[in-house]
C-alpha positions as CSV (number, residue, x, y, z in Angstrom):
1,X,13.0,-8.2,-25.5
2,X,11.7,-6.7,-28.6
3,X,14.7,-4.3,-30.6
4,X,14.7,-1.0,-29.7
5,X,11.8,-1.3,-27.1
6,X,14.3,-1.6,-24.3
7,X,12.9,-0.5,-20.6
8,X,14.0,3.3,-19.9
9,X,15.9,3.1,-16.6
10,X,16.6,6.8,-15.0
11,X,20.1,7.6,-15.5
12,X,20.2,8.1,-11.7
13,X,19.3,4.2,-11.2
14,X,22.4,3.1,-13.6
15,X,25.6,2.7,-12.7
16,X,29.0,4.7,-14.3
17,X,31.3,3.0,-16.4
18,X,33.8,4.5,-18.6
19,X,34.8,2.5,-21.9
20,X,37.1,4.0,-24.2
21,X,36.1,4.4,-27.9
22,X,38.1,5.3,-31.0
23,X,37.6,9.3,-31.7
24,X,36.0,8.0,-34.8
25,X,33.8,5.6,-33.6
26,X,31.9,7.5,-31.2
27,X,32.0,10.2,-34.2
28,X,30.5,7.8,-35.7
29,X,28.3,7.0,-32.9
30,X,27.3,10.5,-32.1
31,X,26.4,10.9,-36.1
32,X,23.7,7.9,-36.4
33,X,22.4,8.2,-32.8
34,X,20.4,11.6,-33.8
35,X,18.5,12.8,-30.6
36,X,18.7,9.4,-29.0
37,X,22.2,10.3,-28.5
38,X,25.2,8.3,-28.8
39,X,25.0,6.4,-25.0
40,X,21.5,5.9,-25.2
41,X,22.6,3.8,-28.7
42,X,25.7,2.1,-27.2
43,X,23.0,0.9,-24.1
44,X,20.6,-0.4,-26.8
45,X,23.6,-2.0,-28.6
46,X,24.6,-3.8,-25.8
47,X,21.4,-4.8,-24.5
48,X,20.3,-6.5,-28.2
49,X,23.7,-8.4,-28.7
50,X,23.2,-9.7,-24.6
51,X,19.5,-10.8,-25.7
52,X,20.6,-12.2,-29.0
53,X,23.6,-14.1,-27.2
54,X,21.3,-15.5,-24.4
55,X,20.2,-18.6,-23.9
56,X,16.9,-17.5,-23.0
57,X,14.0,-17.2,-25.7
58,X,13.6,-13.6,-27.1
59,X,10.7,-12.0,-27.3
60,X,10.8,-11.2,-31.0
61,X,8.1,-12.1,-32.8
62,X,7.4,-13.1,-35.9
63,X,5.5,-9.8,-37.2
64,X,9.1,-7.7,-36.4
65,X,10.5,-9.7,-39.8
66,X,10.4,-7.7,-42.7
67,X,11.6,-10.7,-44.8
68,X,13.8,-14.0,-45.0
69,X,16.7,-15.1,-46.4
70,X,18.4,-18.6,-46.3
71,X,22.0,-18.6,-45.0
72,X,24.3,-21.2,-43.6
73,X,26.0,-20.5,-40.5
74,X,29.3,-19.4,-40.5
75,X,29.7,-19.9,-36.7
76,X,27.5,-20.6,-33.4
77,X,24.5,-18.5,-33.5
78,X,21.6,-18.4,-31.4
79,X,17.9,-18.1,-32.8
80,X,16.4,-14.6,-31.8
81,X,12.8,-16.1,-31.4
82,X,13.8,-19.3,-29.6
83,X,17.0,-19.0,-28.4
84,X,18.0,-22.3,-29.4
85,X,22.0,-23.0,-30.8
86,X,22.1,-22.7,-34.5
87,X,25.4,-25.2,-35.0
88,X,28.4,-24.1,-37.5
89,X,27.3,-25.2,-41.0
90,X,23.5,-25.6,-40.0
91,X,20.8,-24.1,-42.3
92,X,20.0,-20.9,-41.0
93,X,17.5,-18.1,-42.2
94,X,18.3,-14.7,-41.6
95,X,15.6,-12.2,-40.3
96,X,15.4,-8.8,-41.7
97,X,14.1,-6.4,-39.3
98,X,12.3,-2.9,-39.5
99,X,15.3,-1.1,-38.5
100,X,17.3,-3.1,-41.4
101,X,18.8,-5.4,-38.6
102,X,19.2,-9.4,-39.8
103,X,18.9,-11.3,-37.4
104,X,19.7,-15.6,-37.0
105,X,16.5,-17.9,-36.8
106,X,16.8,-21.3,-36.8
107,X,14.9,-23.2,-39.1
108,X,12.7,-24.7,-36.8
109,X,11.3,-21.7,-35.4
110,X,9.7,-20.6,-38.5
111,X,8.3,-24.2,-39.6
């Protein structure tokens, strides 16, 4: 799914869970989620690191990258466009994003 263009699901059609936070994180939270407000950007949150962690292709796309930067990978990533494992120690790029996210491509994916 494309960042920040998740599907709006009533609030009545979604399920209650409590989490606890540290006061100042959801201070924090609360500050930078403006009129969005703060569960709205937790839901968000979750739903991009679920995409980026799945196996399945994203539906990024290449005109969402603002620009590239070569990396190495520190640990198992995934490739936001493809999906497909980017090993410990392989070339990576990282993806800037619009809303000044990075995000792991593989190599591959941009070739």
């Amino acid at each position: 799914m494309p960042i920040n263009t998740l599907p709006k699901t009533a609030t009545t059609d979604m399920e209650v869970t409590s989490i606890r936070l540290e006061r100042e994180l959801k201070d924090r939270l609360k500050a930078v989620s403006g009129n969005q407000g703060y569960q709205a950007l937790v839901r968000d949150i979750l739903w991009n690191y679920v995409n980026q962690k799945s196996s399945d292709a994203s539906q990024l796309d290449l005109s969402d990258l603002r620009a590239k930067i070569t990396a190495t990978a520190q640990q198992d990533e995934r490739c936001a466009l493809t999906g497909q494992r980017i090993r410990t120690g392989e070339a990576m790029i990282l993806g800037l994003l619009g809303n000044g996210n990075l995000v792991p491509l593989s190599s591959a994916a941009l070739s």
